[in-house]
N, C-alpha and C positions, 0 to 999 in steps of 0.2 A: 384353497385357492379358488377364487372365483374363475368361468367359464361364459365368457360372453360370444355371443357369434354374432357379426355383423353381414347383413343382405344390404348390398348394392348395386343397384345400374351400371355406376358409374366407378371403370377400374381402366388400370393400363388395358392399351394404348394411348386413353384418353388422356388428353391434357389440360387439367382445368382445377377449380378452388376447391371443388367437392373431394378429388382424388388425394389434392396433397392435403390439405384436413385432415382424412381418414388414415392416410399413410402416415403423418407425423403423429397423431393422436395411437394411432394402435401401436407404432415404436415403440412410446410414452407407456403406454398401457401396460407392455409386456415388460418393459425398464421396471415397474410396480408391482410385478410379481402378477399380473393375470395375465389369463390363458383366455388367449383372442383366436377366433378361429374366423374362416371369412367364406360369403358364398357371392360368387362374381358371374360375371356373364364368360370367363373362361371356364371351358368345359360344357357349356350349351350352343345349341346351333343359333345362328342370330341374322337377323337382317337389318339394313341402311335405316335410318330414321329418317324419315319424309322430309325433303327438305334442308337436311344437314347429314348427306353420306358417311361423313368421319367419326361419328358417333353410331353406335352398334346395339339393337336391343336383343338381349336375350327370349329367347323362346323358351322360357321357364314355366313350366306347369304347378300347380300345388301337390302332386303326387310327387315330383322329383325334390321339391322342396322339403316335403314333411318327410320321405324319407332319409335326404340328409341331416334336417334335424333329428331324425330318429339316433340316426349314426352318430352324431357329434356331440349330441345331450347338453346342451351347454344349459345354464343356470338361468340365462335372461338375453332376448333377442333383440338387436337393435338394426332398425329397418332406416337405412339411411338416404332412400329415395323413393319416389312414386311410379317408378316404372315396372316395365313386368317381374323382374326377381322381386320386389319391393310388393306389387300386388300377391305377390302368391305365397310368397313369406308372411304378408300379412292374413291371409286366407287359413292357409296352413296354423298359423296361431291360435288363430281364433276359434278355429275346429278342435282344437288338442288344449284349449284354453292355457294356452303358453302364455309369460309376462311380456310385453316387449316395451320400446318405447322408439320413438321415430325421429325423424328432425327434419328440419324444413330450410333447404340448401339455397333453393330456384325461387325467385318471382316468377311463375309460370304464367299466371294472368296477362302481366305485360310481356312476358315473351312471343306467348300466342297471339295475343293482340297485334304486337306487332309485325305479324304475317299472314294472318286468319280474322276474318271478321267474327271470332268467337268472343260472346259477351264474359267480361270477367268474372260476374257474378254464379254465374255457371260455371267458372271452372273453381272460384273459390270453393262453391258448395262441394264439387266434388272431394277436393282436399280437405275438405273440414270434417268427409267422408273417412277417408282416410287415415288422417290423421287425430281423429278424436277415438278411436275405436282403442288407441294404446292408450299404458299406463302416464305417458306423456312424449312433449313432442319436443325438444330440443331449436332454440333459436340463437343466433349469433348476438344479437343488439339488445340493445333496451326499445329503440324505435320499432324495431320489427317486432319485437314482444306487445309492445302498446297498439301497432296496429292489427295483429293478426287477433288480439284479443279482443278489440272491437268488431272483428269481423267472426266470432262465433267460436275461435280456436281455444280448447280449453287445456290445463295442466300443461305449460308453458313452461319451458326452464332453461335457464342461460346454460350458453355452452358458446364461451369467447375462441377465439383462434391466436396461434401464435407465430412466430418466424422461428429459423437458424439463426440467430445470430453470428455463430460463428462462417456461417459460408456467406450469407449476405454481410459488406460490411466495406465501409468505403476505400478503396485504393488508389496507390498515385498513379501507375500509369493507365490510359485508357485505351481501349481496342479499336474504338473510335474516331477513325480518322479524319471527319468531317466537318464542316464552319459550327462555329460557336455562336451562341449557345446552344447545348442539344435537348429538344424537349421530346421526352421517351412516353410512350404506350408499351404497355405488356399486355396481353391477355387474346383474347377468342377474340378474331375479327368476322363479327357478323352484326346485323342490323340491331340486334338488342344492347348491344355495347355500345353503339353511339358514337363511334369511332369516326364516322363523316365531321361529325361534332368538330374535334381536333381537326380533320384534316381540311377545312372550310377555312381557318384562323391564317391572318397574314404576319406568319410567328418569324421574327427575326432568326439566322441561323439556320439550324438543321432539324426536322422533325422527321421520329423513328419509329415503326412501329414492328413491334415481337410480336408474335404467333398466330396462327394460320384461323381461317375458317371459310364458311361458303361466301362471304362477302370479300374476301380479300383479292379475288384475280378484277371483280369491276371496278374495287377502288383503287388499287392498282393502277390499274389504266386510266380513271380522272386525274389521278394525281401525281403524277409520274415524276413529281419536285420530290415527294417523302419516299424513304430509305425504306422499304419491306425486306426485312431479313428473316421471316419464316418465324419457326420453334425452335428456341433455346431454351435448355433445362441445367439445371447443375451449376457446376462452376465459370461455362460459358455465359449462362443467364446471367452470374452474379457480377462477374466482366462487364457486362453489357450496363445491367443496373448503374455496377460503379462510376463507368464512363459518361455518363450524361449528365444533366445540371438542374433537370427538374421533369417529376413523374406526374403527367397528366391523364388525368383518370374523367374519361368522357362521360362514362356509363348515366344512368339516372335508376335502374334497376336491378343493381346488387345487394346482397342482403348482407353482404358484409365489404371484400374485396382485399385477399391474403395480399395479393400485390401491392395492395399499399403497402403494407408491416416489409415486405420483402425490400418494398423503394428506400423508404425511410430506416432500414437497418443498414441501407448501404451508403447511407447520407444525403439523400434525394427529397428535396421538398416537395411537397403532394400540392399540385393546382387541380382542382375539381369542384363541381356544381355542390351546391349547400342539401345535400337529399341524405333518406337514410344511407349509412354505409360508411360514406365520408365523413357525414355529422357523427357518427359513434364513435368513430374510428381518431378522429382529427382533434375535435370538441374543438376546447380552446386552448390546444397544449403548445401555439405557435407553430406548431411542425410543417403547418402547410396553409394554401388560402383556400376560403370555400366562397365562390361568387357567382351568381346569377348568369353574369358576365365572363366566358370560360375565356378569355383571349386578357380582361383583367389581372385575372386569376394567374396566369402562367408569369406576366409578368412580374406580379408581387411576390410570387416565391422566388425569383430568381435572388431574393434579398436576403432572403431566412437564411440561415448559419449550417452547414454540412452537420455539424456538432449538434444542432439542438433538435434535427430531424432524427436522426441515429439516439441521442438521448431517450426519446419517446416510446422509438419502435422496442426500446429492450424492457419497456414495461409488461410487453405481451412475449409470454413463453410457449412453447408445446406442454412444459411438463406442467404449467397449471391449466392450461385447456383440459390436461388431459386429468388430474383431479377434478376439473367441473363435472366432467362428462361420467366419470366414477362416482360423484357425489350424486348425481344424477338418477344415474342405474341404481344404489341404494337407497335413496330416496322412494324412487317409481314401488320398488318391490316391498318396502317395509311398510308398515304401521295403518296408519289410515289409507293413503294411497294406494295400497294392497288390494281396499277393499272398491275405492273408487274405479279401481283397472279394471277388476273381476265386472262392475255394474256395468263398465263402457262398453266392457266385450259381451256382457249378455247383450245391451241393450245391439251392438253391432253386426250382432248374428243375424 
């Protein structure tokens, strides 16, 4: 039996695409007969992340890290974020010439950017830092595989995302009490999500938005017509999903976006900007519109068919994300690869 240990930043409390990824894929993983072990910012002391308090980085050192990999021994380590567990896991690695392989969750460049006058191309370079030093780096899209690979990212490898189907999934009554039509938001309300986007639109009906962040108490108060009902998880989320008539997806900076698969497994036509994420995610499978024009866009899915939205999303599973992600980790460690990893990490010391 294979023994994998995954390092991340990013674990409960937090509520985002990176946690439920990791949560349904390691499920998957151990449903397959491996033994997942996990090393998270619980158990280290941590402080507020500049600018977004809700989120918590760990004060992880390389010495607390290499001796929990000492303790755990696992076979092959995968590094699922760039923050401090993620630095010092990869630190630790490369000292003890451990396999690992990484993945690449965030648009970081435009995230910063859009808070900090820090140039992209400087933060690219670091993450190229980072991230080229393992056996390989894990990406969600074909678009995000073509870009990062133009930008110097090497040993690339898909690793798709999937839904519940069975929890997301459309229902007759709704929880929803509000004028029709309802056009839903789910996700992190902060400046990189693009959520003013939607909430600018003079959308007939009623527009909702799910889950919390540092942006959401000023938009709030501009816009005090839309429904802010906070973080919903579980089977209140999947309520919420079912209840509405179409899931608009502001964002321009997602590298994937679970909450689409989550809208459209509950019957929810997807209106969103034509960019990576929704273009991987959407193509040309009907399930939603993709427009330049996002007030267009909301309106022409009101047209699409509950049924052919929900058809699409059950093309994407956990259990074969989570074969990718296993094809993957044998991939990185065997054959040629083996010897490509061992070169990245001399050359990364």
């Amino acid at each position: 039996m294979m023994r994998i240990l995954v390092a991340t930043d990013a674990w409960h409390p937090q509520v985002n695409g990176v946690v439920r990824s990791l949560e349904a894929t390691i499920a998957e993983l151990r449903a397959l007969g491996v033994e997942v072990e996990m090393i998270t910012p619980q158990g280290f002391r941590s402080v507020a992340l500049p600018t977004y308090p809700g989120i918590r980085l760990a004060l992880a050192g390389r010495r607390a890290l290499s001796a929990r990999l000492a303790a755990l021994r696992p076979d092959h380590v995968h590094i699922a974020t760039e923050g401090p567990i993620g630095l010092a896991a990869r630190a630790a690695c490369l000292r003890e010439g451990r396999p690992f392989t990484t993945s690449y969750h965030t648009q970081f460049p435009d995230y910063l950017a859009a808070r900090l006058p820090v140039p992209r191309d400087l933060v690219y370079a670091a993450l190229r830092w980072f991230h080229n030093a393992g056996c390989g780096t894990m990406v969600a899209t074909e678009s995000l595989t073509e870009d990062l690979g133009k930008r110097g990212f090497r040993r690339l490898m898909r690793w798709s995302r999937g839904v519940d189907a069975t929890l997301f999934h459309p229902r007759a009554a709704s929880i929803l009490d509000l004028p029709r039509p309802i056009f839903l938001y789910v996700g992190r309300v902060a400046v990189e999500k693009n959520v003013e986007a939607l909430l600018e639109l003079d959308l007939p009906g009623s527009t909702v938005i799910v889950g919390d962040g540092p942006a959401r108490a000023g938009l709030q108060a501009r816009y005090p017509k839309a429904h802010f009902l906070g973080n919903r998880t579980g089977e209140l989320l999947a309520r919420t999903y079912a209840s509405a008539d179409v899931f608009v997806f502001p964002s321009r900076t997602d590298t994937f976006g679970i909450v689409l698969l989550e809208a459209l497994a509950s019957g929810l036509p997807v209106a969103a900007y034509p960019v990576p994420g929704p273009k991987d995610v959407i193509a040309t499978s009907g399930a939603g519109v993709l427009d330049a024009d996002l007030f267009t866009a909301c309106h022409a899915a009101l047209k699409i068919p509950n049924a052919c939205a929900r058809a699409h999303a059950l093309r994407f599973t956990w259990r074969e994300s989570a074969r990718q992600f296993l094809d993957n980790v044998t991939t990185a460690r065997s054959g040629h690869d083996g010897v490509t990893c061992r070169n990245a990490q001399a050359f990364a010391r």
